[in-house]
CHARMM-style PDB file with segment names, atoms N, HN, CA, C and O in Angstrom:
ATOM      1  N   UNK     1      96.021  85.854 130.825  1.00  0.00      PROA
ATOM      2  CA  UNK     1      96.416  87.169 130.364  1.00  0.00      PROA
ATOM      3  C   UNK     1      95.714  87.475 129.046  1.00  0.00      PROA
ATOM      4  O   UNK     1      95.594  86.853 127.991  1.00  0.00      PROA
ATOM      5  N   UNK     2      95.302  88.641 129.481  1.00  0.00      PROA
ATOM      6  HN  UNK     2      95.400  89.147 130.338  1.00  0.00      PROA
ATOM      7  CA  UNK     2      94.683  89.063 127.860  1.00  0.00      PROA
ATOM      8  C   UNK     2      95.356  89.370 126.872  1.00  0.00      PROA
ATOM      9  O   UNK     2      95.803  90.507 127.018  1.00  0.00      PROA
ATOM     10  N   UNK     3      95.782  88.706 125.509  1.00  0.00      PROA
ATOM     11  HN  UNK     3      95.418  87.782 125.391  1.00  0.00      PROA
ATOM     12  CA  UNK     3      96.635  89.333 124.287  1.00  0.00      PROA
ATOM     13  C   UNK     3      96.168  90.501 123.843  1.00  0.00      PROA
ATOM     14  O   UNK     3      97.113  91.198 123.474  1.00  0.00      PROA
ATOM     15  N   UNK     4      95.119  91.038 123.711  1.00  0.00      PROA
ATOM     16  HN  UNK     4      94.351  90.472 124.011  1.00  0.00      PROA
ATOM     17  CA  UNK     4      94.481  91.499 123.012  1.00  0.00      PROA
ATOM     18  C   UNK     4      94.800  93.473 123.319  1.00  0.00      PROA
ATOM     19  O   UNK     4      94.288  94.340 122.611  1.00  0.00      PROA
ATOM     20  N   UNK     5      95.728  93.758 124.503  1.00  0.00      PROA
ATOM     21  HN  UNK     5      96.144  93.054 125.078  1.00  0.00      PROA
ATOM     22  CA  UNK     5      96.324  94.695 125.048  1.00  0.00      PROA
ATOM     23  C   UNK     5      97.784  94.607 125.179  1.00  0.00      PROA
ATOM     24  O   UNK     5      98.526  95.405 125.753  1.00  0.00      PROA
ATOM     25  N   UNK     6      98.114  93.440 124.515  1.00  0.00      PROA
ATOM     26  HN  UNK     6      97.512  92.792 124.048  1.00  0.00      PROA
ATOM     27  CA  UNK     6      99.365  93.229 124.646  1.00  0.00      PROA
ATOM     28  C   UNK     6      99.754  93.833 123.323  1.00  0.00      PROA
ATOM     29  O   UNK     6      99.011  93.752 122.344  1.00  0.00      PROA
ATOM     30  N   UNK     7     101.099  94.531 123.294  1.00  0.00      PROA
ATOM     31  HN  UNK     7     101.702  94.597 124.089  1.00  0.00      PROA
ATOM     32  CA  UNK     7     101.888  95.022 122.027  1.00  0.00      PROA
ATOM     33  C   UNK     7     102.434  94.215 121.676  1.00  0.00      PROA
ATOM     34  O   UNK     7     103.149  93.465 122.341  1.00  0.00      PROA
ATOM     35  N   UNK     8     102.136  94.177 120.118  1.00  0.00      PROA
ATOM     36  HN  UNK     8     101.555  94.786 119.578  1.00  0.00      PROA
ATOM     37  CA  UNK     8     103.062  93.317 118.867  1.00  0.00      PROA
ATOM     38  C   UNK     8     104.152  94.251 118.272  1.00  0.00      PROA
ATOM     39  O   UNK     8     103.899  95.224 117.561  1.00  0.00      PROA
ATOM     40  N   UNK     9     105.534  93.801 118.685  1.00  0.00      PROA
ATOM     41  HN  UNK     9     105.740  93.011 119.263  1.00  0.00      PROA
ATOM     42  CA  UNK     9     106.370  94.484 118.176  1.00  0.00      PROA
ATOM     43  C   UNK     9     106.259  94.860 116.686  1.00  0.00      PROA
ATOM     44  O   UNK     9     106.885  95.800 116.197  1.00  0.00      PROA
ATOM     45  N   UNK    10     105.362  94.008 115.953  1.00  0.00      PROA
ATOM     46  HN  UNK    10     104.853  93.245 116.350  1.00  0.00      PROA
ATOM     47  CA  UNK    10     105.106  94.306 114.247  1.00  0.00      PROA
ATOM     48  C   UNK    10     103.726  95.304 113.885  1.00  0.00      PROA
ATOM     49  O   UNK    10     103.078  95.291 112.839  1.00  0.00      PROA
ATOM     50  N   UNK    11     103.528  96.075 114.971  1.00  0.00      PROA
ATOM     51  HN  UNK    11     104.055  96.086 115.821  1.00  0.00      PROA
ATOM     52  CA  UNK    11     102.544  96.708 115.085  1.00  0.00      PROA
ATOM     53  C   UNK    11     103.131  98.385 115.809  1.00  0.00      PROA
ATOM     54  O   UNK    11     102.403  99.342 116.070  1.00  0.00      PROA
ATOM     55  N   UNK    12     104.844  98.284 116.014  1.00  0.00      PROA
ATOM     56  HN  UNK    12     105.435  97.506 115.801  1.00  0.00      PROA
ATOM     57  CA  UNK    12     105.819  99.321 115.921  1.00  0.00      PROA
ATOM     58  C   UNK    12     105.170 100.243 114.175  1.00  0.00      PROA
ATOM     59  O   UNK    12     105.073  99.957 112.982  1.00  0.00      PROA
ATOM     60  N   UNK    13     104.864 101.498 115.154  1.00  0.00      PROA
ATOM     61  HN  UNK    13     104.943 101.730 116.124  1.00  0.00      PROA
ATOM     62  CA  UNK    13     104.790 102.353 113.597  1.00  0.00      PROA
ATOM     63  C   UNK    13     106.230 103.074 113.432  1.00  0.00      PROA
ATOM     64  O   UNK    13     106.818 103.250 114.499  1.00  0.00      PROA
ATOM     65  N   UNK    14     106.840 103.485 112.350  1.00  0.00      PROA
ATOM     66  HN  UNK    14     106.362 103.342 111.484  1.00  0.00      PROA
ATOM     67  CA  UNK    14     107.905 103.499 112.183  1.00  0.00      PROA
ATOM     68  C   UNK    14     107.429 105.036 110.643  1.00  0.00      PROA
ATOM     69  O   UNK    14     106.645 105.064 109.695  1.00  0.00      PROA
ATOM     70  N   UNK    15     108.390 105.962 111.196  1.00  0.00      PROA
ATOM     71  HN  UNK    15     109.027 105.939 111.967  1.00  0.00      PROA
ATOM     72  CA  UNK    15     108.270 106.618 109.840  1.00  0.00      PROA
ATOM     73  C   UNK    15     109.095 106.374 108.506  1.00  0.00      PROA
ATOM     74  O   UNK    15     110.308 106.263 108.323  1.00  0.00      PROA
ATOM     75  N   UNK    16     107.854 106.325 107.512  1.00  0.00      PROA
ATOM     76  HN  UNK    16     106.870 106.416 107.661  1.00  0.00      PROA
ATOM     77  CA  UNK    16     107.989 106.139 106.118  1.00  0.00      PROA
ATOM     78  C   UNK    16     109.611 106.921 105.543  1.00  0.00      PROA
ATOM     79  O   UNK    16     110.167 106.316 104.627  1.00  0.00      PROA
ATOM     80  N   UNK    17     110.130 107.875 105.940  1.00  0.00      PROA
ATOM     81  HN  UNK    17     109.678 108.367 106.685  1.00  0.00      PROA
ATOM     82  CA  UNK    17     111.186 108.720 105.850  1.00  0.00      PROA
ATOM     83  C   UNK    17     112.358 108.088 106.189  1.00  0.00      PROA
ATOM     84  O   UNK    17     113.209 107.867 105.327  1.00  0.00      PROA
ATOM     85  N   UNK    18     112.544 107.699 107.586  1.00  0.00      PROA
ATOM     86  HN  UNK    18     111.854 107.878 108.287  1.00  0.00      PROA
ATOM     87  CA  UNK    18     113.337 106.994 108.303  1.00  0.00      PROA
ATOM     88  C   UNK    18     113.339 105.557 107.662  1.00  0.00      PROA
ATOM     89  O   UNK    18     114.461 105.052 107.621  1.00  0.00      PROA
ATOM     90  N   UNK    19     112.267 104.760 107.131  1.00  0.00      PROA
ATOM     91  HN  UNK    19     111.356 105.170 107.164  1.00  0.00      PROA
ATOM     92  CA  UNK    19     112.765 103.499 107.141  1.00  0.00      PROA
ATOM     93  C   UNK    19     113.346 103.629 105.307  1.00  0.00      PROA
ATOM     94  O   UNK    19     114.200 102.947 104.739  1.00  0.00      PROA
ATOM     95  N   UNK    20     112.749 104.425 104.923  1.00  0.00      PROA
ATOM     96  HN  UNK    20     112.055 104.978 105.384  1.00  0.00      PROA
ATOM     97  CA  UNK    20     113.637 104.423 103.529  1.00  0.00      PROA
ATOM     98  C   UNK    20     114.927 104.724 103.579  1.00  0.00      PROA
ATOM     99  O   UNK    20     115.641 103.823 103.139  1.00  0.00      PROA
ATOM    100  N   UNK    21     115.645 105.944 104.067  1.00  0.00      PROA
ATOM    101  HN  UNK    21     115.066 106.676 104.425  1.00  0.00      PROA
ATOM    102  CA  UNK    21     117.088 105.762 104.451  1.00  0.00      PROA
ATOM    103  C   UNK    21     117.328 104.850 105.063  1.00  0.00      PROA
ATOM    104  O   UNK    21     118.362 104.393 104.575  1.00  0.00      PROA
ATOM    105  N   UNK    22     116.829 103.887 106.358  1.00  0.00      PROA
ATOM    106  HN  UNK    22     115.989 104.258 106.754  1.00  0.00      PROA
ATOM    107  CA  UNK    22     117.658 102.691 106.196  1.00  0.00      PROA
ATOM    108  C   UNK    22     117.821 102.005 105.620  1.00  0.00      PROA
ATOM    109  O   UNK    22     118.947 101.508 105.597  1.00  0.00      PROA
ATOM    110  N   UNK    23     116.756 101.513 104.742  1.00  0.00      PROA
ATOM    111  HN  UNK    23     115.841 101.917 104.760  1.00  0.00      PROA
ATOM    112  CA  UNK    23     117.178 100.754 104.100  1.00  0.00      PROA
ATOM    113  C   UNK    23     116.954 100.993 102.803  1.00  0.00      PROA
ATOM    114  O   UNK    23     116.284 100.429 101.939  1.00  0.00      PROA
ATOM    115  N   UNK    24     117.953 102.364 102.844  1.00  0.00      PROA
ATOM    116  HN  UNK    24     118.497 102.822 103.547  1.00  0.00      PROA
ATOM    117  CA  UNK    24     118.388 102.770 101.778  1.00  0.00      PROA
ATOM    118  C   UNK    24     117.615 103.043  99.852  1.00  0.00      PROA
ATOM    119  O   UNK    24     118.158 103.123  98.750  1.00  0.00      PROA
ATOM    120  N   UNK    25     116.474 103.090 100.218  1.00  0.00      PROA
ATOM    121  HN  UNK    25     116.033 103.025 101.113  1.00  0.00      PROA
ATOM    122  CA  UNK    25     115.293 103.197  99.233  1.00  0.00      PROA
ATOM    123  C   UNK    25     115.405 104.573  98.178  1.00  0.00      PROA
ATOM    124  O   UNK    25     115.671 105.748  98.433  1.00  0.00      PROA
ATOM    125  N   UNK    26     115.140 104.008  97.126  1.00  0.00      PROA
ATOM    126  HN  UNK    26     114.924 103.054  96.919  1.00  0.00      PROA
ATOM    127  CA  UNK    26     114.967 105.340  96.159  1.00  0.00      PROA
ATOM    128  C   UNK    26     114.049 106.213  96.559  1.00  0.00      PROA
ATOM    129  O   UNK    26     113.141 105.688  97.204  1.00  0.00      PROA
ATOM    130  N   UNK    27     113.939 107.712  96.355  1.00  0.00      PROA
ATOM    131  HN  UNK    27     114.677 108.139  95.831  1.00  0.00      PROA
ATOM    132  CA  UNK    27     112.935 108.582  96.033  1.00  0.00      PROA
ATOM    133  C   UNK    27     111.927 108.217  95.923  1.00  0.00      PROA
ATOM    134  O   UNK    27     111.035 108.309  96.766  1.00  0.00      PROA
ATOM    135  N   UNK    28     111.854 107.687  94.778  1.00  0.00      PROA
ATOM    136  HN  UNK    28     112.579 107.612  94.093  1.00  0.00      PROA
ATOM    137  CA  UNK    28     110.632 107.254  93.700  1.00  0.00      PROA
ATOM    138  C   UNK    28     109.794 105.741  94.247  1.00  0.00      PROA
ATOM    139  O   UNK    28     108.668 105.323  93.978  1.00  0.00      PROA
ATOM    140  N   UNK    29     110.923 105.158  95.143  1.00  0.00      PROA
ATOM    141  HN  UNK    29     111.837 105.498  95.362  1.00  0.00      PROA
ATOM    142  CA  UNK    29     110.153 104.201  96.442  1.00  0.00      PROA
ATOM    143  C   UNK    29     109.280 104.923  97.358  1.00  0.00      PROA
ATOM    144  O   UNK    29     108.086 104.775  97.620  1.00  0.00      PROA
ATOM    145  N   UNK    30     110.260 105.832  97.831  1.00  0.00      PROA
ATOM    146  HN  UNK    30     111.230 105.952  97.619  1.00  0.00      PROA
ATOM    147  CA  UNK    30     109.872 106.372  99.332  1.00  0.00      PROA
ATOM    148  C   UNK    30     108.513 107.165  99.009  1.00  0.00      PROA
ATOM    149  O   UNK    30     107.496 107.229  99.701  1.00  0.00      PROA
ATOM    150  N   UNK    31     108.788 107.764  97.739  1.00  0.00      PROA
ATOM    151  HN  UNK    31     109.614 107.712  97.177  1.00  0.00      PROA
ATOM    152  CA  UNK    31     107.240 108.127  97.677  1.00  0.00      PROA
ATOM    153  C   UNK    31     105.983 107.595  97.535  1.00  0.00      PROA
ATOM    154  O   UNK    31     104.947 108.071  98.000  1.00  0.00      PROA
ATOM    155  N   UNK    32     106.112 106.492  96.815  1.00  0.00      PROA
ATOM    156  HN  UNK    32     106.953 106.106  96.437  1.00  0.00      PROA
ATOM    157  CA  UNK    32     105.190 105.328  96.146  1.00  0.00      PROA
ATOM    158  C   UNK    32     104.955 105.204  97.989  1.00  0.00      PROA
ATOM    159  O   UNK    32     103.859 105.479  98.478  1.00  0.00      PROA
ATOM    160  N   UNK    33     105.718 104.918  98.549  1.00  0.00      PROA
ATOM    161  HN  UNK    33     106.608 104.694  98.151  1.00  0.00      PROA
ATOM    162  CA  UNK    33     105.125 104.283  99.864  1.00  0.00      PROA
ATOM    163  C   UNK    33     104.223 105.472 100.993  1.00  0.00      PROA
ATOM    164  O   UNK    33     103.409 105.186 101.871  1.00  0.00      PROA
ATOM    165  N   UNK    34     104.625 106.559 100.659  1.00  0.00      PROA
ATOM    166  HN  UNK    34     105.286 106.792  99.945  1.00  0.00      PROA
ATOM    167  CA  UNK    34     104.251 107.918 101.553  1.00  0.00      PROA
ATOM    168  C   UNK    34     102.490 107.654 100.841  1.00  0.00      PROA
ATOM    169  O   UNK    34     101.533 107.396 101.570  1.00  0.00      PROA
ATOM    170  N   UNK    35     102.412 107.758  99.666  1.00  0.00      PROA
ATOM    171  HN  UNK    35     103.190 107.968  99.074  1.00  0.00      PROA
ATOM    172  CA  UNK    35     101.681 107.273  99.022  1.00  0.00      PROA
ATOM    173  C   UNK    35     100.063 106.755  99.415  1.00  0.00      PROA
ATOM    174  O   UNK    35      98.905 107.164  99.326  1.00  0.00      PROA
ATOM    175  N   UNK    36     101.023 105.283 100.026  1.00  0.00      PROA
ATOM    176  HN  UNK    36     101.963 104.950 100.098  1.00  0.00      PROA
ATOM    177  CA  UNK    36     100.490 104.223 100.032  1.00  0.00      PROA
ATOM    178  C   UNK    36      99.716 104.250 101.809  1.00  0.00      PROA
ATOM    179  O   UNK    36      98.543 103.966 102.053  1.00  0.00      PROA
ATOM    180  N   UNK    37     100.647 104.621 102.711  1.00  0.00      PROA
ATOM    181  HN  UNK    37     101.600 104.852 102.513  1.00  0.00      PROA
ATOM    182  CA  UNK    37     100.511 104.886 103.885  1.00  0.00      PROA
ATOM    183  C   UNK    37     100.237 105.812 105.039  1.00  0.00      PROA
ATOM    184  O   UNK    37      99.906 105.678 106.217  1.00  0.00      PROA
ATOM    185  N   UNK    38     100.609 107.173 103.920  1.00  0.00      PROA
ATOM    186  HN  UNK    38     100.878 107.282 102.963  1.00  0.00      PROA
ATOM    187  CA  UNK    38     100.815 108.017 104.402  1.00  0.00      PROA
ATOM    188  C   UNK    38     102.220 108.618 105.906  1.00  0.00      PROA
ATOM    189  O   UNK    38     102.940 107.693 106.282  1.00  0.00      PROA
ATOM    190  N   UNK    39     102.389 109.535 106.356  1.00  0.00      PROA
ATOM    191  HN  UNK    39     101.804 110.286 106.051  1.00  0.00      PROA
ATOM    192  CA  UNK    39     103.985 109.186 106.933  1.00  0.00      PROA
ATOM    193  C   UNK    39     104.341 108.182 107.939  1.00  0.00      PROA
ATOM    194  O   UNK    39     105.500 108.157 108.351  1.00  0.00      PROA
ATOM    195  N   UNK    40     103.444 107.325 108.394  1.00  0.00      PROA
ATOM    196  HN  UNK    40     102.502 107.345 108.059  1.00  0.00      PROA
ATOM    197  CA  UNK    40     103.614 106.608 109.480  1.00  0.00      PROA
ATOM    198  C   UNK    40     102.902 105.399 108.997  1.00  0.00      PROA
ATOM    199  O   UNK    40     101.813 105.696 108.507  1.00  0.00      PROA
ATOM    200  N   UNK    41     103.301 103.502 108.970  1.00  0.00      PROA
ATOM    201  HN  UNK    41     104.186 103.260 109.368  1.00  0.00      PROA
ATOM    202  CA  UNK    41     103.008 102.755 108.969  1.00  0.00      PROA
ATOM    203  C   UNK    41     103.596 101.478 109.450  1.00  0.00      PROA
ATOM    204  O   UNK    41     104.755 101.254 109.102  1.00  0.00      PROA
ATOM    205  N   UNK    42     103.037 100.673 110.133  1.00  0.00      PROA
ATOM    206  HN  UNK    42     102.095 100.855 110.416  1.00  0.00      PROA
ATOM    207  CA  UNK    42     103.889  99.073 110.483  1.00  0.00      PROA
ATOM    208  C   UNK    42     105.023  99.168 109.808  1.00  0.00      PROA
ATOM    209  O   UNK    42     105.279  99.655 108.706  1.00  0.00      PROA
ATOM    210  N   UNK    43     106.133  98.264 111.183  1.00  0.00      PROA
ATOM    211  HN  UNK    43     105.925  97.869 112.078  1.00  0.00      PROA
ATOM    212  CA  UNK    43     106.952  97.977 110.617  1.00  0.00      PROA
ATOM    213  C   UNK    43     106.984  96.596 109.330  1.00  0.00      PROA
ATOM    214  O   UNK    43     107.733  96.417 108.370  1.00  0.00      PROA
ATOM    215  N   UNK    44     105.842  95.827 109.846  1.00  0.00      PROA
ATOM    216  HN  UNK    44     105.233  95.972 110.625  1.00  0.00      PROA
ATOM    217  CA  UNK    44     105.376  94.852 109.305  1.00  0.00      PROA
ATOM    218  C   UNK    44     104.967  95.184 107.002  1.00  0.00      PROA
ATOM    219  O   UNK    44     105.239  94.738 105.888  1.00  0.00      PROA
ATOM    220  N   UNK    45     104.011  96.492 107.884  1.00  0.00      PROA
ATOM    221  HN  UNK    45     103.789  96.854 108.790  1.00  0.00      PROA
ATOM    222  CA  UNK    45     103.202  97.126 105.965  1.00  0.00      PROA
ATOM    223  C   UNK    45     104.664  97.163 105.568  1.00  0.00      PROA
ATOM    224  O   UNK    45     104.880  96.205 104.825  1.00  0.00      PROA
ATOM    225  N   UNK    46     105.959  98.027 105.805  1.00  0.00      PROA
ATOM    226  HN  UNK    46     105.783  98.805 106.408  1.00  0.00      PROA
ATOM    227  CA  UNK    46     107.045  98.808 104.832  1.00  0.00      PROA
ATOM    228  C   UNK    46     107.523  97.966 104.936  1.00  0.00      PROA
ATOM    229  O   UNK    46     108.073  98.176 103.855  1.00  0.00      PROA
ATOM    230  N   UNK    47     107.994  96.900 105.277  1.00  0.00      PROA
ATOM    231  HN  UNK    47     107.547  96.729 106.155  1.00  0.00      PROA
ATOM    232  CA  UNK    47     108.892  95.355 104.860  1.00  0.00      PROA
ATOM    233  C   UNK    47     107.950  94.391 103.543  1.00  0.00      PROA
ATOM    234  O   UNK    47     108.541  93.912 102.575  1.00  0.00      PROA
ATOM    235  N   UNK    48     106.500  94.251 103.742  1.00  0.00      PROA
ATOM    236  HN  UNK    48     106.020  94.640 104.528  1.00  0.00      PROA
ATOM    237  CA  UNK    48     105.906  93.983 102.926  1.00  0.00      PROA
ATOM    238  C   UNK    48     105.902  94.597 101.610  1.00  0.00      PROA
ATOM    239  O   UNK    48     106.106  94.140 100.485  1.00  0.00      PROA
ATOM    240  N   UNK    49     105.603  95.796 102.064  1.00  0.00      PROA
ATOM    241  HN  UNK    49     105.437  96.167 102.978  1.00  0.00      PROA
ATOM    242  CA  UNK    49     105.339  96.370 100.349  1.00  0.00      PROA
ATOM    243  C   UNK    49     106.593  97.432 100.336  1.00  0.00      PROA
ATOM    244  O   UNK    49     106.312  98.629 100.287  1.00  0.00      PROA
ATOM    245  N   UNK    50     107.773  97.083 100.372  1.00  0.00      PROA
ATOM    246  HN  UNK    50     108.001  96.110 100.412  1.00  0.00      PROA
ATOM    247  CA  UNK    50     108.751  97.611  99.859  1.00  0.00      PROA
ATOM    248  C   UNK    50     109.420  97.372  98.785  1.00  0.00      PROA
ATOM    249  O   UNK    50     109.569  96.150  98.756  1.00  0.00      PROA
ATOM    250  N   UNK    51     109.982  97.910  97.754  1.00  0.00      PROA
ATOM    251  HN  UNK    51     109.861  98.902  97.777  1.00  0.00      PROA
ATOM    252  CA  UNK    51     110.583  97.173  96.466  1.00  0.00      PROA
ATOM    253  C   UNK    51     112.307  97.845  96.627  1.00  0.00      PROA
ATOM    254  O   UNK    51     112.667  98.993  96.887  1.00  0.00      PROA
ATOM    255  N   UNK    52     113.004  96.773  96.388  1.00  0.00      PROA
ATOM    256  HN  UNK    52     112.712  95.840  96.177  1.00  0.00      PROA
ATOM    257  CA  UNK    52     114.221  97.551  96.356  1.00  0.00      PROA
ATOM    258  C   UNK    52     115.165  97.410  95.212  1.00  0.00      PROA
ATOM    259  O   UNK    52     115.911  96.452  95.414  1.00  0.00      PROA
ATOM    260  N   UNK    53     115.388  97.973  94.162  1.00  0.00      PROA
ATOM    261  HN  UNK    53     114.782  98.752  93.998  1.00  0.00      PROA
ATOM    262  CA  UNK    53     115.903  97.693  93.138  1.00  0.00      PROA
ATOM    263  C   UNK    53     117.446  97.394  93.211  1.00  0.00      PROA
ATOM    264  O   UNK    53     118.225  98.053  93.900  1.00  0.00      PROA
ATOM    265  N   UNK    54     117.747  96.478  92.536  1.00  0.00      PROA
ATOM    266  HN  UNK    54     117.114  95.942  91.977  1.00  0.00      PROA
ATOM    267  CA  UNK    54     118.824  96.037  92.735  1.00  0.00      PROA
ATOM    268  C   UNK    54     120.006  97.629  91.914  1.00  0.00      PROA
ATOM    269  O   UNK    54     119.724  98.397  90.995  1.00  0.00      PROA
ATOM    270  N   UNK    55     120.986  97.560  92.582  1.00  0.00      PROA
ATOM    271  HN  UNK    55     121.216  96.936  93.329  1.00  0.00      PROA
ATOM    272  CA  UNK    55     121.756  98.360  92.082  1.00  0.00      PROA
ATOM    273  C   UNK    55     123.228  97.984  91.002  1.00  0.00      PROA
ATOM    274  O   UNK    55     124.169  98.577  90.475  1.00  0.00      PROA
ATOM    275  N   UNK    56     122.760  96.844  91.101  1.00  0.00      PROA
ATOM    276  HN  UNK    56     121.996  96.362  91.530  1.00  0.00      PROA
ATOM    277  CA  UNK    56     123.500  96.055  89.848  1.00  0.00      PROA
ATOM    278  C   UNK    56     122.715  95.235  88.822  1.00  0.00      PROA
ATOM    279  O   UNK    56     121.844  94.376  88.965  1.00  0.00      PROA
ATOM    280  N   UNK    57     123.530  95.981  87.311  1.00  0.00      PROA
ATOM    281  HN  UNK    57     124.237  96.678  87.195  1.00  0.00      PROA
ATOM    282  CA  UNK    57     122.850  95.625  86.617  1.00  0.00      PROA
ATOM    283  C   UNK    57     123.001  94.679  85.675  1.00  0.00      PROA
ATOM    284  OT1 UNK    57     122.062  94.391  84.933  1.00  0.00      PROA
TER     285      UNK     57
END
């Protein structure tokens, strides 16, 4: 079997919008990442380069 046509679930594009409300991301994230990717990127890129500030201080 050829991999090479096979889908990598980490290769799911996922919008930049949507994955910041889940997981719950600042503004000032979600943009840095719109940014970075423009509105659509791996689920793999927005787990990588996501920052999530802690909300306790």
């Amino acid at each position: 079997m050829d991999k090479t046509n096979a889908a990598v679930p980490s290769d799911e594009l996922w919008s930049v919008f949507d994955f910041a409300r889940r997981y719950r991301l600042e503004k000032r994230e979600e943009n840095r990442l719109l940014m970075l990717f423009g509105p659509y990127a791996s689920a793999h890129e927005l787990l990588t380069n996501a920052r999530r500030h802690s909300l306790i201080s």
